[in-house]
SETI-631233 format. One record per residue (C-alpha): residue number from 1; residue in three letters; chain; x, y, z. Coordinates in steps of 0.02 Angstrom, whole numbers, plus 50000, padded with zeros to 5 digits. Example, Ala and Ser with C-alpha at 12.3 -4.5 7.8 and 13.67 -1.06 7.14 Angstrom:
<recs>
@num 1&residuo Ala&cadena A&c1 50615&c2 49775&c3 50390
@num 2&residuo Ser&cadena A&c1 50684&c2 49947&c3 50357
</recs>
This chain:
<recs>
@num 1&residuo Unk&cadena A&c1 51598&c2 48681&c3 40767
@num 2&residuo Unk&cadena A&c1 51683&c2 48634&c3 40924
@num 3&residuo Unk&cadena A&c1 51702&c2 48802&c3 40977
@num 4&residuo Unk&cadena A&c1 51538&c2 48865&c3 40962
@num 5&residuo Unk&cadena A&c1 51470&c2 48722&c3 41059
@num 6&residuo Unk&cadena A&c1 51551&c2 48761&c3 41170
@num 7&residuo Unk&cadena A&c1 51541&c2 48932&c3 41180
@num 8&residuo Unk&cadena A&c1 51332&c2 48897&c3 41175
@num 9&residuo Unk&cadena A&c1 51351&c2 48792&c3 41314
@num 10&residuo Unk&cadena A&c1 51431&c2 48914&c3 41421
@num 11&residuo Unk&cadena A&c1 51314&c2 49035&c3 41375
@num 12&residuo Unk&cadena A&c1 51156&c2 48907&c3 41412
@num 13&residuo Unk&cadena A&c1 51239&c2 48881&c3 41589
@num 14&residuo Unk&cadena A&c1 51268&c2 49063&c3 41652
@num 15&residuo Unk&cadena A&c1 51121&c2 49142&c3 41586
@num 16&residuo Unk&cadena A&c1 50981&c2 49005&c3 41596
@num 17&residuo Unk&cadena A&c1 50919&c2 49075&c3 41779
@num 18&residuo Unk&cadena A&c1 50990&c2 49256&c3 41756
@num 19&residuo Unk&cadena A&c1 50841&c2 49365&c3 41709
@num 20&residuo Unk&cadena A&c1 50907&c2 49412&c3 41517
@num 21&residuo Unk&cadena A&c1 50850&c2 49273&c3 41425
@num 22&residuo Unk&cadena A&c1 50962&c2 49112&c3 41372
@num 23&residuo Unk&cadena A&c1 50842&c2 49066&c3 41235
@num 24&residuo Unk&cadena A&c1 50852&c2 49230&c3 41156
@num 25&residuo Unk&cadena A&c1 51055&c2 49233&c3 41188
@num 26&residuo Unk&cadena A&c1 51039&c2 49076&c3 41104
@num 27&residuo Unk&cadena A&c1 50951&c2 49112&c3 40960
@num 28&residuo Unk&cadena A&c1 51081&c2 49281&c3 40937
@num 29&residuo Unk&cadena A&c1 51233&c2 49173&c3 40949
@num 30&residuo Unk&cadena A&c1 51189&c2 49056&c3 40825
@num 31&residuo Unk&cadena A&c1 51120&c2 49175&c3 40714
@num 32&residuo Unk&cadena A&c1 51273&c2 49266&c3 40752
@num 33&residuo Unk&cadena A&c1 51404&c2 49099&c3 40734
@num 34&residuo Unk&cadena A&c1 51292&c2 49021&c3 40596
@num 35&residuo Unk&cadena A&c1 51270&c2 48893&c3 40719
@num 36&residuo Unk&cadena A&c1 51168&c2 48748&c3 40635
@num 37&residuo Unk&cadena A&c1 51233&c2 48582&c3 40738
@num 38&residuo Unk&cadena A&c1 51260&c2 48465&c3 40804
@num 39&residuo Unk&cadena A&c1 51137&c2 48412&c3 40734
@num 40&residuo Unk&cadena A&c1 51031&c2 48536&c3 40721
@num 41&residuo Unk&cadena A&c1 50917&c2 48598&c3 40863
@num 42&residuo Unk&cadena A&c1 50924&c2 48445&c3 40971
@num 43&residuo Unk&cadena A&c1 51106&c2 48502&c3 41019
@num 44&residuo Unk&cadena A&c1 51018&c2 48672&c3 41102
@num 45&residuo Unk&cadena A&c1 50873&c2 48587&c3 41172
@num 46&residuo Unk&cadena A&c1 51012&c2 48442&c3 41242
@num 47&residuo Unk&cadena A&c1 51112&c2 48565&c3 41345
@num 48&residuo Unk&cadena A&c1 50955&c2 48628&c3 41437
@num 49&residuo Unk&cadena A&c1 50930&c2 48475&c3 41544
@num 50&residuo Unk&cadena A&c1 51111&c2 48525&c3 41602
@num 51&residuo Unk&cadena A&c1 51047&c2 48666&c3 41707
@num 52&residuo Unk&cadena A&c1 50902&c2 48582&c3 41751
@num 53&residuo Unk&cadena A&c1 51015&c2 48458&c3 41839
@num 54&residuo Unk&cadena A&c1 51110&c2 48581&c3 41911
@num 55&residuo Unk&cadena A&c1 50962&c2 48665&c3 42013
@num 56&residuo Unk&cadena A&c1 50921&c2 48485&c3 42059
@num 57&residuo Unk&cadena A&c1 51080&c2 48448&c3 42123
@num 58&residuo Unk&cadena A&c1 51111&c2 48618&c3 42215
@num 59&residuo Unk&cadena A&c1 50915&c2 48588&c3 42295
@num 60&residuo Unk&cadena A&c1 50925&c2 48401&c3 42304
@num 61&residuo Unk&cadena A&c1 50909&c2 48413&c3 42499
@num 62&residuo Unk&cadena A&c1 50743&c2 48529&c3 42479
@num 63&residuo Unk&cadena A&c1 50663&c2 48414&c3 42331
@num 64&residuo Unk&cadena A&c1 50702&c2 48250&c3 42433
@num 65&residuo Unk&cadena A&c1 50611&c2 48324&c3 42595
@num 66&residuo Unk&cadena A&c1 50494&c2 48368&c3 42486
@num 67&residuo Unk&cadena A&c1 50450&c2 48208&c3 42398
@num 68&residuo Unk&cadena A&c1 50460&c2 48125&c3 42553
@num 69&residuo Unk&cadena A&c1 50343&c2 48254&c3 42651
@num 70&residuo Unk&cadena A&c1 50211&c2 48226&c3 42502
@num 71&residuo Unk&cadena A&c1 50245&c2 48034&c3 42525
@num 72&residuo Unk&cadena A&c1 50201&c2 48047&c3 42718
@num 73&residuo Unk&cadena A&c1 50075&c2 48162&c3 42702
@num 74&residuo Unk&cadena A&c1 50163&c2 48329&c3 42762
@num 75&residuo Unk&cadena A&c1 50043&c2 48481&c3 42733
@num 76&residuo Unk&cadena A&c1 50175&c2 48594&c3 42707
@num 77&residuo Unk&cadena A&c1 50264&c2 48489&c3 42584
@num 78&residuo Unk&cadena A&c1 50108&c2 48436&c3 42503
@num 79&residuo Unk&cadena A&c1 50054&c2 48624&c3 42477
@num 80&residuo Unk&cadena A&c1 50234&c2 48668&c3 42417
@num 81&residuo Unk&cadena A&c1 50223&c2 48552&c3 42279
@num 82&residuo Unk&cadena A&c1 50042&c2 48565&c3 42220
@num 83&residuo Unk&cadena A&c1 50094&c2 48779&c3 42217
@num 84&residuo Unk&cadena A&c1 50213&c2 48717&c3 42104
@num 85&residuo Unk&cadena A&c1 50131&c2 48622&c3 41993
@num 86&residuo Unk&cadena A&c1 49990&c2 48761&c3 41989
@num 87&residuo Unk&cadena A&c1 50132&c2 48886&c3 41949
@num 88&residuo Unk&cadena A&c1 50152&c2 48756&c3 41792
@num 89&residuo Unk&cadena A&c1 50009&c2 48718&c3 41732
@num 90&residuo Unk&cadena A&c1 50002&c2 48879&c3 41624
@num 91&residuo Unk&cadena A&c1 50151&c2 48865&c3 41534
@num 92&residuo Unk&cadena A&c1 50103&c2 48687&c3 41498
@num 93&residuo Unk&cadena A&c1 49934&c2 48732&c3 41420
@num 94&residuo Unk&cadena A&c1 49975&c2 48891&c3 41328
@num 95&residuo Unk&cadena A&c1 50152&c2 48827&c3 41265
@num 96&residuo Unk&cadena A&c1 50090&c2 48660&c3 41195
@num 97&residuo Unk&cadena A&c1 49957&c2 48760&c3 41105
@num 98&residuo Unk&cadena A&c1 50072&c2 48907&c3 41044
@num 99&residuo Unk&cadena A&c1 50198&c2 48786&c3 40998
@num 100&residuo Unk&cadena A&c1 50227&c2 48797&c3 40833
@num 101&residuo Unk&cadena A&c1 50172&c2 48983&c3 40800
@num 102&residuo Unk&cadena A&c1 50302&c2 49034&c3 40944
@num 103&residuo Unk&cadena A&c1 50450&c2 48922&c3 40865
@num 104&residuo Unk&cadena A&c1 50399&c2 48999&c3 40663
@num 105&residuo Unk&cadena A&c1 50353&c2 49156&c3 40684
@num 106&residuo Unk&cadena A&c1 50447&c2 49226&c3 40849
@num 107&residuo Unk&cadena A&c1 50629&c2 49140&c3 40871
@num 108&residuo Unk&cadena A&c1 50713&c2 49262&c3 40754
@num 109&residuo Unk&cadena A&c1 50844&c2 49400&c3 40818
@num 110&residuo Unk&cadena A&c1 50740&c2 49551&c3 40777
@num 111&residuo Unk&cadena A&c1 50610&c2 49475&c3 40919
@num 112&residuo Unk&cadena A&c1 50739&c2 49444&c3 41033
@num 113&residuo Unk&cadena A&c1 50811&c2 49605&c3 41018
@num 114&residuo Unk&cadena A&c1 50640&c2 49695&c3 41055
@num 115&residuo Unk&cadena A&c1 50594&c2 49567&c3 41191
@num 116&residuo Unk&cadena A&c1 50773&c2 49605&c3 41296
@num 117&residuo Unk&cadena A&c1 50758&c2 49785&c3 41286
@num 118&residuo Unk&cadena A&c1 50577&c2 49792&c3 41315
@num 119&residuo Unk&cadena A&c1 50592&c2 49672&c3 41469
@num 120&residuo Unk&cadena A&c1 50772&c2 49775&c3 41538
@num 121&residuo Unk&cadena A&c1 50648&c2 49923&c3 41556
@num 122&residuo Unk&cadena A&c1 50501&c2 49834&c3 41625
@num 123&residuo Unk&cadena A&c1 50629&c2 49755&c3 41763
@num 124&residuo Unk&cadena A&c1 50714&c2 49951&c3 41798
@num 125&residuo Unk&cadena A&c1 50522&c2 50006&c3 41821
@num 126&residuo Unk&cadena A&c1 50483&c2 49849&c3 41938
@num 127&residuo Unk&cadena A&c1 50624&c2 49888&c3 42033
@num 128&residuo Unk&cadena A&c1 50584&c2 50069&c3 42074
@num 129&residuo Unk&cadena A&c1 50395&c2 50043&c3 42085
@num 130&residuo Unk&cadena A&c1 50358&c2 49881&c3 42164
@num 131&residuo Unk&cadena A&c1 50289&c2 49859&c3 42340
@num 132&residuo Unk&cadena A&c1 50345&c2 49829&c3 42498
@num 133&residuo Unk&cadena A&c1 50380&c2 49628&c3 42528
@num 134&residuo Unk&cadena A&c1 50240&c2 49531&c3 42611
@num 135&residuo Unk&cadena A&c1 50287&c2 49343&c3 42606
@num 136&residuo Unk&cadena A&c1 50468&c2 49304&c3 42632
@num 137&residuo Unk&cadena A&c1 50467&c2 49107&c3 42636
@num 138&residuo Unk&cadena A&c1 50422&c2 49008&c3 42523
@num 139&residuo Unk&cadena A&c1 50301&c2 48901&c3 42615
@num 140&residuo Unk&cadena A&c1 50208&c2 49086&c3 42621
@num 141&residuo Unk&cadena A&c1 50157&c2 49037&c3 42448
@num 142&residuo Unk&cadena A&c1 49976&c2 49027&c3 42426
@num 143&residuo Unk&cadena A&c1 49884&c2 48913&c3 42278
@num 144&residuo Unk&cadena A&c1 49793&c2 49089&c3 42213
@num 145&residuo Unk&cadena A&c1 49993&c2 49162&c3 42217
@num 146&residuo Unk&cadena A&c1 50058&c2 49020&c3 42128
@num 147&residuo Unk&cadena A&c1 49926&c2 49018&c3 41982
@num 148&residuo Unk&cadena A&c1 49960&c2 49206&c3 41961
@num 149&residuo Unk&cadena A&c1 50154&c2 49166&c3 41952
@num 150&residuo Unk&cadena A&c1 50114&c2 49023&c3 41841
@num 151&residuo Unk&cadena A&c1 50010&c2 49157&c3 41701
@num 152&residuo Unk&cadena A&c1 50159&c2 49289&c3 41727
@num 153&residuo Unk&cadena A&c1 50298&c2 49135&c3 41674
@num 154&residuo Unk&cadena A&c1 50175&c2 49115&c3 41502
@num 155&residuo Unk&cadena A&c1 50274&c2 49284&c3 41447
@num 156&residuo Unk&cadena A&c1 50430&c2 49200&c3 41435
@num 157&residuo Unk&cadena A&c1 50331&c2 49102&c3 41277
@num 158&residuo Unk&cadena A&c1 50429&c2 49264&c3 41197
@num 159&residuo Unk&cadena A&c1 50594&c2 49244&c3 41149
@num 160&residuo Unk&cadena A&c1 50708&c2 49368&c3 41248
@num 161&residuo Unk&cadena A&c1 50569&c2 49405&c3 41389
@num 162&residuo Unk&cadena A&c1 50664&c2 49269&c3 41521
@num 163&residuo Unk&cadena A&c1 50563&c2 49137&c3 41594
@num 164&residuo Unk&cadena A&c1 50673&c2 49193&c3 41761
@num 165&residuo Unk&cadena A&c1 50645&c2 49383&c3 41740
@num 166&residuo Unk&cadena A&c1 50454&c2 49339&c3 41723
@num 167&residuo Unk&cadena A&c1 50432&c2 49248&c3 41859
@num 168&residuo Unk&cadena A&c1 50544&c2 49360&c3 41968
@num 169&residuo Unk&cadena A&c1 50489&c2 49513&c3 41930
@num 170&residuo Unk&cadena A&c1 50319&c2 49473&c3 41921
@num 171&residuo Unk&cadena A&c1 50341&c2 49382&c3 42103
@num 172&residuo Unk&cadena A&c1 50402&c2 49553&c3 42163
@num 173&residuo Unk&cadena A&c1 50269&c2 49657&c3 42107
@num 174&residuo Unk&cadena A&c1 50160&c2 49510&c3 42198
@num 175&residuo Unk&cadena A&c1 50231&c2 49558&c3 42356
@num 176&residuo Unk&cadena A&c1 50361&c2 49416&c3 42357
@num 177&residuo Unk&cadena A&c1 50541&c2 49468&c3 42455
@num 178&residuo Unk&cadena A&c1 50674&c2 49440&c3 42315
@num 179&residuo Unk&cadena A&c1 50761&c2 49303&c3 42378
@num 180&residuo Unk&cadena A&c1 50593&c2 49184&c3 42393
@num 181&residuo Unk&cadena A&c1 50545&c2 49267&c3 42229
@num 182&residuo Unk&cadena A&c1 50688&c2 49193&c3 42147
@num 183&residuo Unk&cadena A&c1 50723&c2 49030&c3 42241
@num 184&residuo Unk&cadena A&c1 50532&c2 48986&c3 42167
@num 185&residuo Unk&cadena A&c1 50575&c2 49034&c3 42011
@num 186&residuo Unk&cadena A&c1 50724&c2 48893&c3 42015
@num 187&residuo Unk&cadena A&c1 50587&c2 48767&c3 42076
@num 188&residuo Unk&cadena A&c1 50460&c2 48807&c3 41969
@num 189&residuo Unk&cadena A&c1 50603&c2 48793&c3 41823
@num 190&residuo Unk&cadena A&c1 50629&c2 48611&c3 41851
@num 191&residuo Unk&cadena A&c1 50458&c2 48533&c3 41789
@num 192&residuo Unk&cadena A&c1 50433&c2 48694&c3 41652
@num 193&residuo Unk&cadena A&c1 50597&c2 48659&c3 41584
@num 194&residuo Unk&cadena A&c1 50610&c2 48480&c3 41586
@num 195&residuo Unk&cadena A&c1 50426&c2 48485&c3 41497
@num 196&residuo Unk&cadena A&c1 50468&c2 48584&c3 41379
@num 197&residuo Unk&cadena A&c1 50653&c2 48493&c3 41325
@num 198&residuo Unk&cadena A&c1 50565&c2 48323&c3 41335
@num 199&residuo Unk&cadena A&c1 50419&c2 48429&c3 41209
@num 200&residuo Unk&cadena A&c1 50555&c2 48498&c3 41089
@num 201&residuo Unk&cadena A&c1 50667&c2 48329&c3 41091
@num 202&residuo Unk&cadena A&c1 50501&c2 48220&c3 41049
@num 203&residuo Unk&cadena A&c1 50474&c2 48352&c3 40907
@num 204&residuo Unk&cadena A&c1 50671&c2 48355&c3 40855
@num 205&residuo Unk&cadena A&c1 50689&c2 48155&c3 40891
@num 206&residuo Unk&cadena A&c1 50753&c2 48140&c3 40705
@num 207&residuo Unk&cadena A&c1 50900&c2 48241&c3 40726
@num 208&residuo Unk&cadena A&c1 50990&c2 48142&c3 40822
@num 209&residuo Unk&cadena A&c1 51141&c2 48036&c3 40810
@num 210&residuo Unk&cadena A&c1 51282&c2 47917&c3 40864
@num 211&residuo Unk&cadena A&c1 51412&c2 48050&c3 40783
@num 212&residuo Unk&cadena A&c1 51360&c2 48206&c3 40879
@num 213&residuo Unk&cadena A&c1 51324&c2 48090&c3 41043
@num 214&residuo Unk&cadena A&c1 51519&c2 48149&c3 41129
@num 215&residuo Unk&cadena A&c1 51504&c2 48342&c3 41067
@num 216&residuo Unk&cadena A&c1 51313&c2 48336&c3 41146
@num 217&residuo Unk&cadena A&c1 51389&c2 48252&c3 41290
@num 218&residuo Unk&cadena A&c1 51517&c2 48390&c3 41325
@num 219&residuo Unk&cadena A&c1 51397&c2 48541&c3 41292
@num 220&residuo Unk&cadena A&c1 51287&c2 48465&c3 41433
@num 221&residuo Unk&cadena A&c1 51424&c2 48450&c3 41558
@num 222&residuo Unk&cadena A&c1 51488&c2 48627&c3 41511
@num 223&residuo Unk&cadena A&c1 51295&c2 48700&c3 41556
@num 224&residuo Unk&cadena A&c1 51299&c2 48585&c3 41702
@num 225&residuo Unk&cadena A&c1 51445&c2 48661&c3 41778
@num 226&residuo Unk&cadena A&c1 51424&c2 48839&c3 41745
@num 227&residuo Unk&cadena A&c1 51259&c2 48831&c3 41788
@num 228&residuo Unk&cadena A&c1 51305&c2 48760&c3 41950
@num 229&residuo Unk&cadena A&c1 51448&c2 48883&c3 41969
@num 230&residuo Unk&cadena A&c1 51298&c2 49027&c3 41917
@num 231&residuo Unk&cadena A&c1 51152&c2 48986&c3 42014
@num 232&residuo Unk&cadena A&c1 51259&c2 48990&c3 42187
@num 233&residuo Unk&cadena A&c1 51322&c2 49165&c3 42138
@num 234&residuo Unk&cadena A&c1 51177&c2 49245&c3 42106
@num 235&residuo Unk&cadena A&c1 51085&c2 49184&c3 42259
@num 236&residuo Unk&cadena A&c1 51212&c2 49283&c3 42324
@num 237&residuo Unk&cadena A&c1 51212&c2 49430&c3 42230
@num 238&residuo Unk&cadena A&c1 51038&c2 49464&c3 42236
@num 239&residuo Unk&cadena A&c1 51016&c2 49458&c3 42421
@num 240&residuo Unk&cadena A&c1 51109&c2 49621&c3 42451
@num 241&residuo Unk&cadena A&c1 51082&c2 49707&c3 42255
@num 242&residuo Unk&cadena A&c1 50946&c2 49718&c3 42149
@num 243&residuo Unk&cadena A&c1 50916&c2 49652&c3 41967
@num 244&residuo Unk&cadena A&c1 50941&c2 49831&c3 41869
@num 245&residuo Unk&cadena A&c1 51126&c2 49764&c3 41820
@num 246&residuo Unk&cadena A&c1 51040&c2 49657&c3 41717
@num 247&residuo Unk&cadena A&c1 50910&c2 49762&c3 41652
@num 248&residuo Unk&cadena A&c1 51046&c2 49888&c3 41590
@num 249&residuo Unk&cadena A&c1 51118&c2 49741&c3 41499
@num 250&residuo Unk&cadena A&c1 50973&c2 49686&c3 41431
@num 251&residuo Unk&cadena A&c1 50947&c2 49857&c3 41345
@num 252&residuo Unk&cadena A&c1 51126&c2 49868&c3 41287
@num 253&residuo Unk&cadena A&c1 51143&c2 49701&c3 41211
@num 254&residuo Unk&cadena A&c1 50953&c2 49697&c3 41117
@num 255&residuo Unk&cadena A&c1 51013&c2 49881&c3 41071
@num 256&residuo Unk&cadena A&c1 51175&c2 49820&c3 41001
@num 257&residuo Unk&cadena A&c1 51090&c2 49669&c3 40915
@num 258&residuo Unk&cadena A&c1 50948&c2 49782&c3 40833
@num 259&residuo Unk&cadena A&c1 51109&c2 49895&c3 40750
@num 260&residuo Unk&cadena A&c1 51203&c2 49745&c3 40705
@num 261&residuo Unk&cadena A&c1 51037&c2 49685&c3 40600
@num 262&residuo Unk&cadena A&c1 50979&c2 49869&c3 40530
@num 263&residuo Unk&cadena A&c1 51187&c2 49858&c3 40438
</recs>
């Protein structure tokens, strides 16, 4: 059990705000380890807040100017976070209310599978097709922009679409350059995610217990740290290359997942 937490962790922490998915690589792992602890899926939802407090750490300079801006008065600051909580709003409505069908019916390999390849072509045709950039800052973003954003993060709802792919790609074919495209995406992350772990642990409140406290512990400093290690990288990355790398391994892995089920 040791072993695949921590092997889930590390796979929480590098692939959480890489476009391919970490819920669905979560739900193929376990599926594929028989991963059922500890205990149960509070251990999954746990190591979530991880990356969140990664992005908040690697940002903490941006959030504090922020906060402090909004406390002062700052237009810009003030319009940066009310895009942001537009950008949210969507996901909050139309998760809370698809809750349950999304969790029975969807988070299942065979969706996953679909979603990743379907998503790894949809990010090689955005990539080829999408128009030239026309905001490159993020304090370019308008209210109208963010709300759009906010509708095109609801198809992450799907297991295996990528709440980062969603809201990257779909920035892009707004007109967003790809480095403001994704640095919004890692803001916008922090109150969607955090929502939606304090959502699932209210739900999975139950499962908890002293016993599995020091394995929880260590699977949330493992995402921590690799999603530290992660986000910095691809920041990187993406400012000279584009995002088909990951759409190619989107295909192969859903592809390889969807054989692995049919035998």
């Amino acid at each position: 059990m040791i072993f695949s937490a921590i092997l889930l962790s590390l796979i929480e922490g590098i692939t959480e705000f890489l476009p391919v998915s970490s819920t669905g690589h979560l739900i193929l792992l376990g599926d594929i380890l028989h991963f059922e602890g500890p205990p149960g899926k509070a251990f999954e939802i746990i190591i979530q807040l991880g990356a969140i407090l990664a992005i908040c750490c690697l940002y903490h300079r941006k959030l504090t100017g922020i906060a402090k801006g909004v406390v002062k008065r700052n237009p810009a600051d003030i319009r940066f976070a009310t895009g942001v909580l537009v950008a949210f709003l969507p996901a909050m409505v139309i998760g809370a209310a698809s809750h349950e069908f999304i969790k029975r019916e969807l988070f299942n390999p065979v969706t996953v599978s679909i979603a990743l390849i379907v998503g790894g072509i949809a990010i090689l045709l955005i990539e080829r097709f999408k128009p030239a950039p026309r905001i490159h800052t993020l304090d370019s973003f308008s209210l109208p922009l963010c709300l759009k954003i906010g509708f095109l993060q609801c198809l992450a709802l799907i297991p295996g679409t990528s709440r980062s792919g969603a809201t990257i790609m779909g920035s892009l074919l707004l007109g967003v350059e790809r480095k403001a495209a994704t640095e919004f995406s890692f803001f916008l992350a922090i109150p969607t995610m955090f929502a939606a772990t304090v959502f699932d642990l209210y739900k999975n409140w139950h499962d908890l217990n002293a016993g599995s406290l020091l394995l929880i512990a260590m699977g949330f400093g493992i995402a921590f740290i690799t999603a530290l290690v992660v986000v910095r990288v691809l920041i990187a990355y993406i400012t000279h290359h584009g995002f088909a790398p990951f759409a190619w391994y989107r295909i192969v892995l859903g592809s390889a997942m969807l054989l692995y089920l049919w035998h």
